[in-house]
TIDOFI-398318 format. One record per residue: residue number from 0; residue in one letter; chain; x, y, z of N, C-alpha, C, CB in turn. Coordinates in steps of 0.1 Angstrom, whole numbers. Glycine has a CB too. Layout:
N
{site NUM,'A','A',{X,Y,Z},{X,Y,Z},{X,Y,Z},{X,Y,Z}}
...
END
This chain:
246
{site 0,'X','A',{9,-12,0},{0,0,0},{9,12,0},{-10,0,12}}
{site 1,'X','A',{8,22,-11},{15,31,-11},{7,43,-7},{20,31,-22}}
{site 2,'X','A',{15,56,-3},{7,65,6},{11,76,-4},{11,67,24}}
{site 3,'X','A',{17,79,-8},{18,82,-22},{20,79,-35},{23,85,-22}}
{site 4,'X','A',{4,84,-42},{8,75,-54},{13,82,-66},{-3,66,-58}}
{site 5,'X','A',{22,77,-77},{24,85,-86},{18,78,-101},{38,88,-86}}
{site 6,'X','A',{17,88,-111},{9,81,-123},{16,95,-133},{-12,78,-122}}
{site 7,'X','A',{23,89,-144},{26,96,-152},{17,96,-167},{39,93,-152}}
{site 8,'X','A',{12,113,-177},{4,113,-186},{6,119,-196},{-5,114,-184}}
{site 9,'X','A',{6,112,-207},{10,122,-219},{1,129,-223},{16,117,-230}}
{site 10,'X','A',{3,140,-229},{-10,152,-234},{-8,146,-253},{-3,177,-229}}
{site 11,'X','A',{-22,145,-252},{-25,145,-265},{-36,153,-278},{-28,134,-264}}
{site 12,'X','A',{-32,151,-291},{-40,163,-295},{-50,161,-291},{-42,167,-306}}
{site 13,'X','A',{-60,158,-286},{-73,159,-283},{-76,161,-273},{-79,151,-286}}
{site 14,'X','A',{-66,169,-267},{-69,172,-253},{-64,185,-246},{-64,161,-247}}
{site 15,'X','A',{-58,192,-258},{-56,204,-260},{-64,212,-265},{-48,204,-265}}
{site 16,'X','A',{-62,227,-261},{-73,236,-264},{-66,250,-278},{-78,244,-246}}
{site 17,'X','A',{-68,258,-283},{-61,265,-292},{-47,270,-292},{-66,273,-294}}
{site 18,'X','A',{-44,267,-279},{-29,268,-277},{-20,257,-278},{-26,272,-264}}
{site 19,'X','A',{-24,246,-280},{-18,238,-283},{-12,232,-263},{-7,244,-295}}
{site 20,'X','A',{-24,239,-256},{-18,236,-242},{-30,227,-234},{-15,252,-234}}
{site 21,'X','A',{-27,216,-230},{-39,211,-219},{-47,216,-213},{-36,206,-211}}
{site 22,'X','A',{-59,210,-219},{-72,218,-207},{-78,217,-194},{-84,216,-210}}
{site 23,'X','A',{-77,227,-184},{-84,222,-171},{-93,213,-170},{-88,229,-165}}
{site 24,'X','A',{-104,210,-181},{-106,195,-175},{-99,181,-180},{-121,193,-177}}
{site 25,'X','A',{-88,185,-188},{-81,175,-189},{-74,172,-180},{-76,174,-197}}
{site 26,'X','A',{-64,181,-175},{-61,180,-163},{-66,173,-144},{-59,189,-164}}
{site 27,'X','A',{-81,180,-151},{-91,176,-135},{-90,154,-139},{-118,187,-138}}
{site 28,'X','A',{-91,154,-152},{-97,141,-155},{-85,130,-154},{-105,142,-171}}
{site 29,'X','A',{-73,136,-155},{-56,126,-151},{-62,129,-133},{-33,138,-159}}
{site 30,'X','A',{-62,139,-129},{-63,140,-115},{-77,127,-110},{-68,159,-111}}
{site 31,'X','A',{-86,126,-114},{-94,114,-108},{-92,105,-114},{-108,116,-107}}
{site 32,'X','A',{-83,103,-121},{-77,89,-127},{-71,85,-117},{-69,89,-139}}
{site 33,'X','A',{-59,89,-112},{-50,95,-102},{-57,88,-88},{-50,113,-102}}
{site 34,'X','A',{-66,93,-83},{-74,95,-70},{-79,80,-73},{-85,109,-67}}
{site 35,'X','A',{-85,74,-83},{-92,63,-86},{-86,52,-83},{-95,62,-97}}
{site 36,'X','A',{-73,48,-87},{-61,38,-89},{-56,40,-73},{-49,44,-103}}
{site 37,'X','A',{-53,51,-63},{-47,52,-55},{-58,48,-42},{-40,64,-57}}
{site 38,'X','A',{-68,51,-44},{-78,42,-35},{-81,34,-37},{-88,45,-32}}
{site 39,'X','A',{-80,25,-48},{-81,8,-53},{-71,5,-45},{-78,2,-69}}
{site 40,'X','A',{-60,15,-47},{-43,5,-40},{-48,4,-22},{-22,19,-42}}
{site 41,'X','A',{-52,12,-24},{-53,15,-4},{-64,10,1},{-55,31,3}}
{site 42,'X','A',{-73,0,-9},{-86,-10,-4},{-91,-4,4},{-83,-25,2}}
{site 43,'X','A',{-97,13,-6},{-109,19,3},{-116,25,-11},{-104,31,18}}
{site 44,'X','A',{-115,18,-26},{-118,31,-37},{-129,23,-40},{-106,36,-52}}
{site 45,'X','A',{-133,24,-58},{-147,21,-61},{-151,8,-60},{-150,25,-72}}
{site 46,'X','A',{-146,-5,-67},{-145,-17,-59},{-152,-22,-52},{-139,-17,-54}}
{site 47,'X','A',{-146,-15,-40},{-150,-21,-23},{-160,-12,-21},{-138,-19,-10}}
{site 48,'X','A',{-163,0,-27},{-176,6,-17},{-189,0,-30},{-174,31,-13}}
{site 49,'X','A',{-183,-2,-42},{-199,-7,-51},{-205,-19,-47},{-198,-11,-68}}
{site 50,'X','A',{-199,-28,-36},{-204,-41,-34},{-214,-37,-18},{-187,-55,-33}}
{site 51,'X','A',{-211,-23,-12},{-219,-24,-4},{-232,-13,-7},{-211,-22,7}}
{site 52,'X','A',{-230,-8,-21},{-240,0,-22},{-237,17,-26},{-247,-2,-10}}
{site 53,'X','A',{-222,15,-24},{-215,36,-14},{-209,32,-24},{-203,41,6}}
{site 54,'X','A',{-207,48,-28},{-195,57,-40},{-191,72,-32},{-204,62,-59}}
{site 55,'X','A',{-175,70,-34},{-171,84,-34},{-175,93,-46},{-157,83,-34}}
{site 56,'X','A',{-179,108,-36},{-187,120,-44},{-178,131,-41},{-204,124,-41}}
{site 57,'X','A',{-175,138,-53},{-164,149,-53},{-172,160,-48},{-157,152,-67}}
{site 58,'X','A',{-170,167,-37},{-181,181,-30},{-172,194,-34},{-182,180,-8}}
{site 59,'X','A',{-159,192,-34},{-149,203,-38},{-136,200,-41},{-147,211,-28}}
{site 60,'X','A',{-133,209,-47},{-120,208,-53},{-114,227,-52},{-122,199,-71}}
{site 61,'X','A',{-103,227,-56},{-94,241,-54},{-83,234,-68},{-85,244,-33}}
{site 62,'X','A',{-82,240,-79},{-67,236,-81},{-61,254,-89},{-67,219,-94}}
{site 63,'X','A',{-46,256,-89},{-41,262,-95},{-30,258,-102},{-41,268,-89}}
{site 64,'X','A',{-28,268,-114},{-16,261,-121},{-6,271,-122},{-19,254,-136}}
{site 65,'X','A',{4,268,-124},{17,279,-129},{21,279,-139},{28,279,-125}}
{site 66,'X','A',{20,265,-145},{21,264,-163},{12,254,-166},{37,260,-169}}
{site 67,'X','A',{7,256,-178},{3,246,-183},{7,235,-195},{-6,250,-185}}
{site 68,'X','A',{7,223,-193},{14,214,-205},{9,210,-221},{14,201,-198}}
{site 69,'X','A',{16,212,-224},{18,213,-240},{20,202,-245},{29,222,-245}}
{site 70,'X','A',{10,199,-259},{8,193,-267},{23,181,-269},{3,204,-278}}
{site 71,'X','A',{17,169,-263},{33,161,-262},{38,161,-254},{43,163,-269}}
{site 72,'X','A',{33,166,-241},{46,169,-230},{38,154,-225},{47,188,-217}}
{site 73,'X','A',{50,153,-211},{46,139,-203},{47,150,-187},{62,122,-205}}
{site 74,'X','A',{37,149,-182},{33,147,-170},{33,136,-158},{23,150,-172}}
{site 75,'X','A',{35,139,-149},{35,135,-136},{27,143,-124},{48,136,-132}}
{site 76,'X','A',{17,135,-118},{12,137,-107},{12,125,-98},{0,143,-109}}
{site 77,'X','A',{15,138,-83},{16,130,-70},{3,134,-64},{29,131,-61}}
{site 78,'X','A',{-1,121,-59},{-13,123,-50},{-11,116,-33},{-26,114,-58}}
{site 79,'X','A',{-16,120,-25},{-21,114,-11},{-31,121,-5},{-10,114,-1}}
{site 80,'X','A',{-33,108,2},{-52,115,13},{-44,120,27},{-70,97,19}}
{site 81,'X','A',{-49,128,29},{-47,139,39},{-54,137,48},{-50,151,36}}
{site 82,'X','A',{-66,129,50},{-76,129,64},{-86,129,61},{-77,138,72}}
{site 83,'X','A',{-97,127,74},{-109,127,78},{-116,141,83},{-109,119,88}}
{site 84,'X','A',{-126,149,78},{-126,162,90},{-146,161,88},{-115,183,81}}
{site 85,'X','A',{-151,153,100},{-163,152,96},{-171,143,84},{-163,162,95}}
{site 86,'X','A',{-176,150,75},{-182,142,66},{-171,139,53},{-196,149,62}}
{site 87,'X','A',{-159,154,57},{-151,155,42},{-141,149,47},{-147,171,35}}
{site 88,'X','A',{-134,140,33},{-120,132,30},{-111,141,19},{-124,115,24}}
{site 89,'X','A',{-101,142,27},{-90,148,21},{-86,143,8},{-80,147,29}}
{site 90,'X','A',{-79,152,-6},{-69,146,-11},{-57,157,-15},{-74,137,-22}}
{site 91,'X','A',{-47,155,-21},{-42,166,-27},{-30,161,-38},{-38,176,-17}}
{site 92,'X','A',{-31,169,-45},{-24,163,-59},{-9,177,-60},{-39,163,-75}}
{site 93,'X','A',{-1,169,-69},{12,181,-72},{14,177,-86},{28,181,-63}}
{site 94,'X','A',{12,185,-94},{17,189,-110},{29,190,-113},{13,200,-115}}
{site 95,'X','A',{38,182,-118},{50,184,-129},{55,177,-139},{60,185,-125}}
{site 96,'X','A',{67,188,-145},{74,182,-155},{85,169,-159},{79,190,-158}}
{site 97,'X','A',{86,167,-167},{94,155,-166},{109,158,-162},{95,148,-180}}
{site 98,'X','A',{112,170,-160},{122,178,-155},{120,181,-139},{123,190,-163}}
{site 99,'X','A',{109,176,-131},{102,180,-116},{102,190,-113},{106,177,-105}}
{site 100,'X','A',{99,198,-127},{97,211,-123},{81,216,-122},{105,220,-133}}
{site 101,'X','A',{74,223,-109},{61,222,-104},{56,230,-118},{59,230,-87}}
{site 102,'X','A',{45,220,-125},{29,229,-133},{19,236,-122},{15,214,-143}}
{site 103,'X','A',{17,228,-110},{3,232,-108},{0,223,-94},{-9,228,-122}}
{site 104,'X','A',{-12,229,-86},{-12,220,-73},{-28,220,-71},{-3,228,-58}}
{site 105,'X','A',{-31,209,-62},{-46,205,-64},{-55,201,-53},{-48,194,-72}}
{site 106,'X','A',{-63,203,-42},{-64,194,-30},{-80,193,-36},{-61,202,-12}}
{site 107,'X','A',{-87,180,-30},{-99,173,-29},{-105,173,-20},{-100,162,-32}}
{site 108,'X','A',{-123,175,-16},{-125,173,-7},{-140,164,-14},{-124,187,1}}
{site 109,'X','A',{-141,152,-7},{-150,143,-9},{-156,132,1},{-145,139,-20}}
{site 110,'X','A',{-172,125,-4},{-178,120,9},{-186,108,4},{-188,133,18}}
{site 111,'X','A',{-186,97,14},{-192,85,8},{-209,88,13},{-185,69,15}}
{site 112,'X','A',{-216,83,-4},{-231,83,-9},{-232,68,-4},{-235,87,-26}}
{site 113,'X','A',{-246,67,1},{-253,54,1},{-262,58,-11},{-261,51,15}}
{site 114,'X','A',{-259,50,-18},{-266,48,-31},{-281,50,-32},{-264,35,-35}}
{site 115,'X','A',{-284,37,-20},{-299,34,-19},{-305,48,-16},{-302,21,-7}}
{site 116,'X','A',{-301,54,2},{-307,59,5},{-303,78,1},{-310,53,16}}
{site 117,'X','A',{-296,79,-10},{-292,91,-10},{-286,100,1},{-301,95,-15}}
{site 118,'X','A',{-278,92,10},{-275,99,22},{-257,102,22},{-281,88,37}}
{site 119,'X','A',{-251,112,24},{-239,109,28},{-233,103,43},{-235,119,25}}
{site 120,'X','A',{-225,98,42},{-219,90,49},{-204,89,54},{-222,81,45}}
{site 121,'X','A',{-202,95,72},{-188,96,73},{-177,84,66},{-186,97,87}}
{site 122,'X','A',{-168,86,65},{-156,80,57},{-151,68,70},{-144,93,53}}
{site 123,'X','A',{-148,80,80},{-141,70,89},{-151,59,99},{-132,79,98}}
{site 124,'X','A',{-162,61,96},{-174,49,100},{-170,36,90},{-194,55,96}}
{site 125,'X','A',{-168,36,79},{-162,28,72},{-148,20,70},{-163,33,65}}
{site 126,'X','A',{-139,29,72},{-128,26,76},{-120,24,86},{-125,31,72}}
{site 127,'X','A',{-128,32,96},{-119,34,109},{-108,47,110},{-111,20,112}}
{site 128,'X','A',{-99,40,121},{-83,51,120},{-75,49,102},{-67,42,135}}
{site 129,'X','A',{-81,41,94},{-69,40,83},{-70,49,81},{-68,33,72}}
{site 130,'X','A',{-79,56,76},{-78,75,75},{-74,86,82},{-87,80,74}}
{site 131,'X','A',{-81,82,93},{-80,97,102},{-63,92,109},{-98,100,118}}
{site 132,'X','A',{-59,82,104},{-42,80,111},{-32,88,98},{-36,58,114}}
{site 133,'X','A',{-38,96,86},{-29,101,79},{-27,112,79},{-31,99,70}}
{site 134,'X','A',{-34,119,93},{-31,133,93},{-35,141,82},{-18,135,93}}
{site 135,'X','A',{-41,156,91},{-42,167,79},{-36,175,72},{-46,174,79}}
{site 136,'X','A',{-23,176,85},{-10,184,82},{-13,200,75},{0,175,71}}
{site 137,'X','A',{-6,206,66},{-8,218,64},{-13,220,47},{4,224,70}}
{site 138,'X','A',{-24,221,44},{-25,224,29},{-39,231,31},{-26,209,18}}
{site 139,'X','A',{-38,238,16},{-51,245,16},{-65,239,7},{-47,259,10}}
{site 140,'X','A',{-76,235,21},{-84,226,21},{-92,237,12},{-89,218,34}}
{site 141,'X','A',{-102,228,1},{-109,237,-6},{-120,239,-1},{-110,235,-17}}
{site 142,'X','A',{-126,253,-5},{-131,265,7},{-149,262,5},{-124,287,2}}
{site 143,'X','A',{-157,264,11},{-170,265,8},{-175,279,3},{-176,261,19}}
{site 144,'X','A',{-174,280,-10},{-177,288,-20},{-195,297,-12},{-177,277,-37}}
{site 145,'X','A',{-194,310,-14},{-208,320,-12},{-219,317,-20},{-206,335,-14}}
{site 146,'X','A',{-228,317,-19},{-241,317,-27},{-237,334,-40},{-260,321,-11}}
{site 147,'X','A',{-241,336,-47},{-239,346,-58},{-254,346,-69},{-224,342,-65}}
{site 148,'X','A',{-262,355,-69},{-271,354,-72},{-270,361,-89},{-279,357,-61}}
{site 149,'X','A',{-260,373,-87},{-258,381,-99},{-249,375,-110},{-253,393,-94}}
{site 150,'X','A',{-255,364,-113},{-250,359,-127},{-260,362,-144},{-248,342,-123}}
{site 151,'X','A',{-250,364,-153},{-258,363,-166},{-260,347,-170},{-251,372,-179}}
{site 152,'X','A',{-267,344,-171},{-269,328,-177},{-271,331,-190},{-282,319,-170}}
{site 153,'X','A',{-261,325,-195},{-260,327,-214},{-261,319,-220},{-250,332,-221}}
{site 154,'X','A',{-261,303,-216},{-257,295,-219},{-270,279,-211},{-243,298,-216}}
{site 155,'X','A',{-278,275,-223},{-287,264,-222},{-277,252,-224},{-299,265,-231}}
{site 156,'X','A',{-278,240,-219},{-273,227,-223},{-285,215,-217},{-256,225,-218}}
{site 157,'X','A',{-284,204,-221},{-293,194,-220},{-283,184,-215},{-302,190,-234}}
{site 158,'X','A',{-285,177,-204},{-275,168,-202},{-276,151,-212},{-275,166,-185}}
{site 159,'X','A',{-264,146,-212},{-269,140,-228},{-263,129,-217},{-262,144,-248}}
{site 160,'X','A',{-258,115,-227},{-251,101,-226},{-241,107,-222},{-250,91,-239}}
{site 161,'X','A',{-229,114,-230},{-220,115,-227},{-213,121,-215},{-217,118,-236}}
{site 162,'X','A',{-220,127,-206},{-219,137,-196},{-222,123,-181},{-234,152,-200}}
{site 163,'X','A',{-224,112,-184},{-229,105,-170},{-214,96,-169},{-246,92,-171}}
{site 164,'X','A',{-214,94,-157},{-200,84,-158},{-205,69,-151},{-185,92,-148}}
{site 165,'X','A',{-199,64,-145},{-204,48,-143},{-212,47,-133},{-194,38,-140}}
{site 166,'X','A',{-217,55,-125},{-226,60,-118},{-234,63,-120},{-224,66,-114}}
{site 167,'X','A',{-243,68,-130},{-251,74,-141},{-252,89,-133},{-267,65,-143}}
{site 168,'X','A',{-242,93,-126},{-243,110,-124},{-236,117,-138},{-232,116,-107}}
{site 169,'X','A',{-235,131,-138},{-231,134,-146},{-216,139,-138},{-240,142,-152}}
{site 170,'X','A',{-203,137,-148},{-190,132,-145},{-192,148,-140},{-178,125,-157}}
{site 171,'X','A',{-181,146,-125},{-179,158,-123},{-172,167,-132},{-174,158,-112}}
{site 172,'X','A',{-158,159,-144},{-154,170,-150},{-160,175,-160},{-144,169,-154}}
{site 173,'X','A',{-173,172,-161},{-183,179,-167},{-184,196,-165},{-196,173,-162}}
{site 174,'X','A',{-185,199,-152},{-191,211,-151},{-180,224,-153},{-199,210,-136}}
{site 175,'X','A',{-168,219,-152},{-160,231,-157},{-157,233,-171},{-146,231,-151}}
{site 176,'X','A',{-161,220,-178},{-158,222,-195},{-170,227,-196},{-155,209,-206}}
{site 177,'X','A',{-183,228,-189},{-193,233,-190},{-191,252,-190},{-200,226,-180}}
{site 178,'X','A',{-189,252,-176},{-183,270,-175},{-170,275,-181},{-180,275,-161}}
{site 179,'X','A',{-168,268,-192},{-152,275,-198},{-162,277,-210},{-134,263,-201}}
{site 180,'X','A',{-170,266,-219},{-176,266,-228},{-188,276,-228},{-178,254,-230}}
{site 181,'X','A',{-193,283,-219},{-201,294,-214},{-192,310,-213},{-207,288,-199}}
{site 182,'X','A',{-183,306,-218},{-180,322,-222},{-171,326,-232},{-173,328,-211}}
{site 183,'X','A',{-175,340,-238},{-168,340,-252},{-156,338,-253},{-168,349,-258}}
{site 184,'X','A',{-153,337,-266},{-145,333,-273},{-131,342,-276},{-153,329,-284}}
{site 185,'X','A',{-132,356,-275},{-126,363,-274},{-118,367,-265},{-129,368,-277}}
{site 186,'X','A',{-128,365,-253},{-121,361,-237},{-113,352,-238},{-131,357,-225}}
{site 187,'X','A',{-114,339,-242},{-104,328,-240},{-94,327,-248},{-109,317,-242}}
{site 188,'X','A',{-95,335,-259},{-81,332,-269},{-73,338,-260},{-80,340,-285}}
{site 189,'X','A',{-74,357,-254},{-63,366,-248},{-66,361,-233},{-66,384,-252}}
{site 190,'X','A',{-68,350,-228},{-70,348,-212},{-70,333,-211},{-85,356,-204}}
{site 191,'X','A',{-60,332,-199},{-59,319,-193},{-63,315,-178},{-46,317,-194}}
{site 192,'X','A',{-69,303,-173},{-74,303,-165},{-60,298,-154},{-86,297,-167}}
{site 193,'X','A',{-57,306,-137},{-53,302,-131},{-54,294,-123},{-52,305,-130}}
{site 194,'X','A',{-66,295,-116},{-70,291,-105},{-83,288,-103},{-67,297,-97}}
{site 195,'X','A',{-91,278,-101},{-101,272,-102},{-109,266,-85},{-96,260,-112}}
{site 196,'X','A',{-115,269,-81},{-123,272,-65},{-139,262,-71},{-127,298,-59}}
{site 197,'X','A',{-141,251,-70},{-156,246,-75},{-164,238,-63},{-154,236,-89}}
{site 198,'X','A',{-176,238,-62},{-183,236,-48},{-195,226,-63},{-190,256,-35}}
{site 199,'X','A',{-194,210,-54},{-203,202,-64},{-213,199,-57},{-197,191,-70}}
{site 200,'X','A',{-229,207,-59},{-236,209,-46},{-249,199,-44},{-241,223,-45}}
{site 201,'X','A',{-252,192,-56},{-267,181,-61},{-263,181,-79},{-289,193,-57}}
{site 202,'X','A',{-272,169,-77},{-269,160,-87},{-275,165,-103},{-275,145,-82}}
{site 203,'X','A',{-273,167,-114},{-272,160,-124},{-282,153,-135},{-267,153,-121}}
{site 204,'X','A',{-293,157,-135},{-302,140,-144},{-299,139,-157},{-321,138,-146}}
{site 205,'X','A',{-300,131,-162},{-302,129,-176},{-314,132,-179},{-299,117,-179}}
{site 206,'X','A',{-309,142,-192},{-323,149,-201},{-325,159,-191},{-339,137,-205}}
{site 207,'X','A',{-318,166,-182},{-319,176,-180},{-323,188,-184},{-313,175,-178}}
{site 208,'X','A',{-327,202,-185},{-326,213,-191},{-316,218,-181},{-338,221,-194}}
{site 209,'X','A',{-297,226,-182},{-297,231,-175},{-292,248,-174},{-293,222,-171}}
{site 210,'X','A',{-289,256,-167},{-284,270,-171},{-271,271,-172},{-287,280,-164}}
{site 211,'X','A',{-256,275,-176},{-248,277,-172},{-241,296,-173},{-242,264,-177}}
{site 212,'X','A',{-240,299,-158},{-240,316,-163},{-224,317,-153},{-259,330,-156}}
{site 213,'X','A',{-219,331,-157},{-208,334,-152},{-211,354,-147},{-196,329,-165}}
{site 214,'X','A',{-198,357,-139},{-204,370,-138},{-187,377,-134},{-218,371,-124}}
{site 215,'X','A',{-184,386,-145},{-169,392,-136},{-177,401,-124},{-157,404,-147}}
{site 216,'X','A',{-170,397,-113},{-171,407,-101},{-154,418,-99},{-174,395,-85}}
{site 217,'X','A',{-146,412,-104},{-135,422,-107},{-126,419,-121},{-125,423,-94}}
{site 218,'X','A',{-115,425,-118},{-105,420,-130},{-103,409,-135},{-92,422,-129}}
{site 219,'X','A',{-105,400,-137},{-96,391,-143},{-103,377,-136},{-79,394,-138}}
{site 220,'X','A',{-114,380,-126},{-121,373,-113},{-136,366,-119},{-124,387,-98}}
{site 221,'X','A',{-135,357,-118},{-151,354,-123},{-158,344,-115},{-153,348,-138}}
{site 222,'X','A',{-170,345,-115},{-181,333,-105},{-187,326,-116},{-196,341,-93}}
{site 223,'X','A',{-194,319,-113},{-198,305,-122},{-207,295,-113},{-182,297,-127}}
{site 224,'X','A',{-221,295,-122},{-230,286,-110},{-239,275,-130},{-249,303,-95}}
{site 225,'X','A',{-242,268,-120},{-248,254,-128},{-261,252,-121},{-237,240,-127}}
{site 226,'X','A',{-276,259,-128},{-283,257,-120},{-289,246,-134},{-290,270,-112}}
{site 227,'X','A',{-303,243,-126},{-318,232,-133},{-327,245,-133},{-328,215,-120}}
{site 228,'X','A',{-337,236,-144},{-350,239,-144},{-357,248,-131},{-356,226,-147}}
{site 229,'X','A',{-353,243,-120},{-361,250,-113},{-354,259,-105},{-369,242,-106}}
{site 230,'X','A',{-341,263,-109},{-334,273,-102},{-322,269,-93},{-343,280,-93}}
{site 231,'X','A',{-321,255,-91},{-317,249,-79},{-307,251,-86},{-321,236,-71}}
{site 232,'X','A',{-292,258,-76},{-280,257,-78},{-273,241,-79},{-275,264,-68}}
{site 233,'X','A',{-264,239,-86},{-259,223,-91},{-241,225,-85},{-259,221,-114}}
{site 234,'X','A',{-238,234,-90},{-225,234,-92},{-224,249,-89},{-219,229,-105}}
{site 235,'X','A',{-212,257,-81},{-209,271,-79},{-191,269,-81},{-215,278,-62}}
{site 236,'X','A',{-188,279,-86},{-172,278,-91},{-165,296,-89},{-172,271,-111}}
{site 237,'X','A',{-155,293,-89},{-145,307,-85},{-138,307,-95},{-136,308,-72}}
{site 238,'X','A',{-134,315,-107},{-118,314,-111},{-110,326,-115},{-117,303,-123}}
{site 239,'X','A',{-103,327,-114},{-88,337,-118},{-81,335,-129},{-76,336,-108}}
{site 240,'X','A',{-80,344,-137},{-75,344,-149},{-61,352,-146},{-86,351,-159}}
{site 241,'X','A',{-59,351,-166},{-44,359,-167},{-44,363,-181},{-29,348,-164}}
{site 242,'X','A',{-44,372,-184},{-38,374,-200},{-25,370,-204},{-36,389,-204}}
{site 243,'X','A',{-23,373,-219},{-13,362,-226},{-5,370,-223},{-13,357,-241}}
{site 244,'X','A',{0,385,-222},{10,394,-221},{15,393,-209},{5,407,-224}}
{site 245,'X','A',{7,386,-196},{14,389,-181},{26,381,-183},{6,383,-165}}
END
């Protein structure tokens, strides 16, 4: 059982965006590859909780990057779980080059579903001390994002097949290719995203109608919510940008 795991990934064209540079949800999507494989190893990942009914559900995440990887590059990420705090289970990830030089850094915060009864469920009721004996130590746990009501919603989508993952939810790295794809196009050529703050709040259906709106509140600063048909917030997101000239 390793307590740190590593998994190295090459970027391919199809997973690049007009820069010829990897996309944050490609990156989010090596990252729960990552988290997947390293809780199989530690005989606490999907596996062992589908035979009793329970799946780990992603509630938050935080990641930021310093560079992003280019078309052909090979990546490396390290992951380990951090702890127990209540209902939330730690993770956190580190981004680099084949040179170990840091891209980007990532922490997780997530909680076991009873399937049946739609309930969450502490971690360490399941496991015991294997968790809560890994310490929280010092990282920055991702934050519980504000309600924000002053968004433009510009953007209709229908949740389809491709959007559910084996779960039949809709894959969490859905909802940020969702709010990247919700804003123009002219914004994204001259602006890069830094830093990414996302709060994953209720589920998902299939054949959905849903909204996806964004709102600058300052420079470079934007909010981002994923509501339904009936208003109910889905998803709320933070992110920081950069122009091409900084």
């Amino acid at each position: 059982m390793k307590k740190i795991w590593t998994e190295k990934y090459r970027i391919h064209s199809y997973e690049v965006d007009l820069r010829a540079s990897a996309t944050l949800p490609v990156l989010c999507q090596f990252m729960q590859e990552s988290a997947w494989r390293h809780a199989e190893n530690m005989g606490f990942g999907f596996s062992y909780l589908k035979d009793q009914d329970f799946v780990w559900v992603l509630a938050r995440q935080v990641v930021k990057m310093n560079v992003f990887p280019k078309w052909g590059d090979t990546i490396k990420i390290e992951t380990q779980p951090l702890g127990v705090e209540k209902l939330l289970f730690f993770r956190e990830f580190r981004l680099s080059d084949e040179n170990g030089n840091s891209l980007g850094y990532a922490a997780t915060a997530w909680f076991i579903m009873d399937l049946k009864k739609r309930r969450p469920k502490r971690p360490d009721k399941y496991f015991g001390d294997q968790l809560n004996k890994l310490g929280l130590g010092t990282f920055e746990k991702p934050a519980r994002l504000e309600a924000d009501d002053a968004l433009d919603y510009s953007e209709k989508i229908k949740v389809s097949y491709s959007d559910l993952d084996v779960n039949e939810h809709v894959n969490n790295v859905r909802y940020p290719g969702w709010m990247l794809d919700a804003l123009p196009l002219d914004f994204l050529k001259t602006h890069f995203v830094r830093e990414m703050e996302i709060n994953y709040l209720a589920e998902a259906q299939y054949g959905e109608d849903l909204q996806v709106g964004y709102c600058e509140h300052e420079e470079l600063l934007l909010t981002h919510a994923v509501r339904n048909g009936q208003e109910k917030v889905l998803c709320r997101a933070k992110t920081k940008w950069q122009t091409e000239k900084a």
